[in-house]
Structure formats: structure tokens, C-alpha cells
MITOR-119942 format. One record per residue (C-alpha): x, y, z; chain; residue number from 1; residue in one letter. Coordinates in Angstrom, 2 decimals. Layout:
MITOR-119942
u, v, w, chaine, num, residu
X, Y, Z, A, NUM, A
...
This chain:
MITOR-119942
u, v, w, chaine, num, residu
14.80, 16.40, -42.07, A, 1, X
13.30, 16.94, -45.97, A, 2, X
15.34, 18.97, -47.98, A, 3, X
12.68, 21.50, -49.52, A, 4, X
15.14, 23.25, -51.55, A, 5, X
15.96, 20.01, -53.37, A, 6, X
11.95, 19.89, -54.15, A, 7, X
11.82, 22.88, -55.10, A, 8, X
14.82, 22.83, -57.30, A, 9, X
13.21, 19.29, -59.00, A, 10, X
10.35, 21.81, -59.24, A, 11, X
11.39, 24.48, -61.38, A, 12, X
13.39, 21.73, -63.58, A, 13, X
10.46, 19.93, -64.18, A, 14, X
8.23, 22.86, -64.94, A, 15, X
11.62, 24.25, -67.33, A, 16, X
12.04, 20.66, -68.96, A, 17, X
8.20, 20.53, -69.64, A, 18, X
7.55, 23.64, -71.19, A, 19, X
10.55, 23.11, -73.07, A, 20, X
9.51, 19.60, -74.57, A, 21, X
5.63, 20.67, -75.00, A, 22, X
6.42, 23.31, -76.73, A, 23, X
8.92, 21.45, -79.45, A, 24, X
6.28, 18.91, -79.93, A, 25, X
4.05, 21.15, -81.10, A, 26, X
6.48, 23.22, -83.35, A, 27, X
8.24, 25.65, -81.56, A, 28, X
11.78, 26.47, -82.84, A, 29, X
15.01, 27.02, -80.37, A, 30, X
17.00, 30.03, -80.65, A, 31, X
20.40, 29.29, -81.75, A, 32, X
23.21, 28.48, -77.92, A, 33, X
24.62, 31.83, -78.67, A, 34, X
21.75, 33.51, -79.31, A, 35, X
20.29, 32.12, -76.27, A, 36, X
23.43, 33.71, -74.07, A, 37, X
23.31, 36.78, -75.55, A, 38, X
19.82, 36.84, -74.97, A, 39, X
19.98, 35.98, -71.29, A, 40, X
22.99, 38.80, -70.83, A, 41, X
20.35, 41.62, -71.57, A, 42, X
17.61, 39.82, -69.55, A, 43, X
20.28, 39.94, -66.05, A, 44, X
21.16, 43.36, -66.88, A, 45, X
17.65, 44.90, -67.19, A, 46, X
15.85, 46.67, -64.73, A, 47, X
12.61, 44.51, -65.43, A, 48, X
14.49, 40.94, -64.07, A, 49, X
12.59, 40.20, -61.32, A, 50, X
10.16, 37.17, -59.83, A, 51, X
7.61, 36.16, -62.20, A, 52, X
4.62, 32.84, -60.83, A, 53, X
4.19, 31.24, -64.23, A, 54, X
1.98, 28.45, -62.13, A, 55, X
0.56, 28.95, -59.01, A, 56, X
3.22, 28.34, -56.47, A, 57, X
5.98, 28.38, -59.47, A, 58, X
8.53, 31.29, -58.32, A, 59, X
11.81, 31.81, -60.58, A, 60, X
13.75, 34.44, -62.28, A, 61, X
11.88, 36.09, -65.08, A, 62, X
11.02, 39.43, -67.26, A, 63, X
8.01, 41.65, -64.80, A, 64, X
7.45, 43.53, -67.57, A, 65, X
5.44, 39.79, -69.66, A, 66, X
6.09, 37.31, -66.49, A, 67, X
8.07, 35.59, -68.51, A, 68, X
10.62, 32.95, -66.91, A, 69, X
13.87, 33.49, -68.18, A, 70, X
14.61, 29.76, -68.09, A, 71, X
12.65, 29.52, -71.04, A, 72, X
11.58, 32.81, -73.02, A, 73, X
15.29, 33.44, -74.09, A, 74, X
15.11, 29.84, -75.36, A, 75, X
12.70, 30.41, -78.09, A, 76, X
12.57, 32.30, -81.73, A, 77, X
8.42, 30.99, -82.43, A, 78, X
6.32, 28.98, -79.92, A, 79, X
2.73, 27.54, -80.60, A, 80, X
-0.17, 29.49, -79.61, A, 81, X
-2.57, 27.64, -77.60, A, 82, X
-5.57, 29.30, -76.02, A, 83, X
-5.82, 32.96, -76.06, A, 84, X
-3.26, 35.23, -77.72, A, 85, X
-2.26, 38.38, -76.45, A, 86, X
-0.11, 39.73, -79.49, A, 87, X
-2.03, 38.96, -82.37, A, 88, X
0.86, 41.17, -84.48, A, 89, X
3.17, 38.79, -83.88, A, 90, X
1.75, 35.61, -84.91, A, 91, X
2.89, 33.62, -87.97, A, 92, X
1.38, 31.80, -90.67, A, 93, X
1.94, 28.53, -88.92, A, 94, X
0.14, 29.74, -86.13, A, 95, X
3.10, 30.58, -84.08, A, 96, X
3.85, 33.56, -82.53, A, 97, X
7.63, 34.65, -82.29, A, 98, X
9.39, 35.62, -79.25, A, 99, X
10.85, 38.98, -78.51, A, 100, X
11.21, 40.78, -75.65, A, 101, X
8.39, 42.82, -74.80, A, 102, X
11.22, 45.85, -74.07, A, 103, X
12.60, 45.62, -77.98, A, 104, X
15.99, 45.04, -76.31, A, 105, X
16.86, 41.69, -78.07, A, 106, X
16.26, 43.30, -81.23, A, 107, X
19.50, 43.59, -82.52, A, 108, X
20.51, 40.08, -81.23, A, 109, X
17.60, 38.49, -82.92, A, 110, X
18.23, 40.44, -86.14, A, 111, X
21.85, 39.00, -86.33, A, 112, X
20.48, 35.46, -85.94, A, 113, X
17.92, 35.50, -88.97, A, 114, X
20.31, 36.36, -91.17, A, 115, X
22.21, 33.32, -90.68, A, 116, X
């Protein structure tokens, strides 16, 4: 019998560790452990948590509200833009665009981290 769960599972891993990696390599910056947990707290608390399809036949935990996976929005402060950008306002010099959530509710967290 094949274990499908177990593919899927390597999956949503792979699809985590990828966008994860890609996105440091071309100078994204990680929120700070705590940051991230804090972060992730609001996210399983809001009304918005849902199933988002990042890729075609990609299901997992996310934010409805930007289809956002969780697995990896809470991890980052800036990612690179690449292809068309839907928040122009929130780009950077460097051509990244920082990452809030679309809801203002990390707001506060993310304030408490740049002043570190």
C-alpha cells in the first residue's frame, strides 16, 4: 500500500524548504525565532486562517485574506520581488518588499522587533 500522506507531507516540506532557501539567496531577511512565534500565535487565532493553494495542487494552512502559507509568511521581515508586485507601497530600496500581514495585526509585534 503507498503511504500518500507521507508524499504529501515530503510535499509541503519541500515546497516550505524551497521557498525558504530561494528566497535567502536572493536577499530576503528572516524574522527574528520569537518574532516568528509571536507572529504565528495571531495567524492561529484569526478568523482569516484557513486553506490557501500557493501551487496548483499545494494545500496547507495559510492567511485567505493574501493566500499566504503560514509556513512561510510569518518567517519573513523583506522578501525579493520577482515578477509582478502587488503592493508597490511597501517595497524597499533594495527592491524588496517587507512582510506584514495584510490585516495590520502583526503590527505591534513587528514594531517591537525593529527596534532591536
Amino acid at each position: 500500500m503507498v503511504n500518500v500522506r507521507k508524499g504529501i507531507d515530503t510535499a509541503l516540506a519541500n515546497f516550505v524548504s524551497g521557498f525558504i532557501n530561494w528566497n535567502l539567496k536572493k536577499g530576503g531577511k528572516l524574522a527574528d525565532e520569537n518574532q516568528i512565534k509571536e507572529r504565528l500565535e495571531v495567524c492561529y487565532g484569526c478568523e482569516k486562517k484557513g486553506i490557501v493553494e500557493p501551487l496548483p495542487l499545494v494545500k496547507m494552512e495559510g492567511c485567505t485574506e493574501c493566500d499566504c502559507p503560514l509556513a512561510t509568511k510569518a518567517r519573513f521581515t523583506e522578501i525579493p520581488v520577482d515578477g509582478e508586485v502587488t503592493a508597490k507601497k511597501l517595497l524597499l530600496s533594495n527592491g524588496n518588499q517587507i512582510v506584514k500581514c495584510p490585516l495590520n495585526k502583526w503590527a505591534q509585534i513587528d514594531e517591537k522587533y525593529e527596534k532591536r
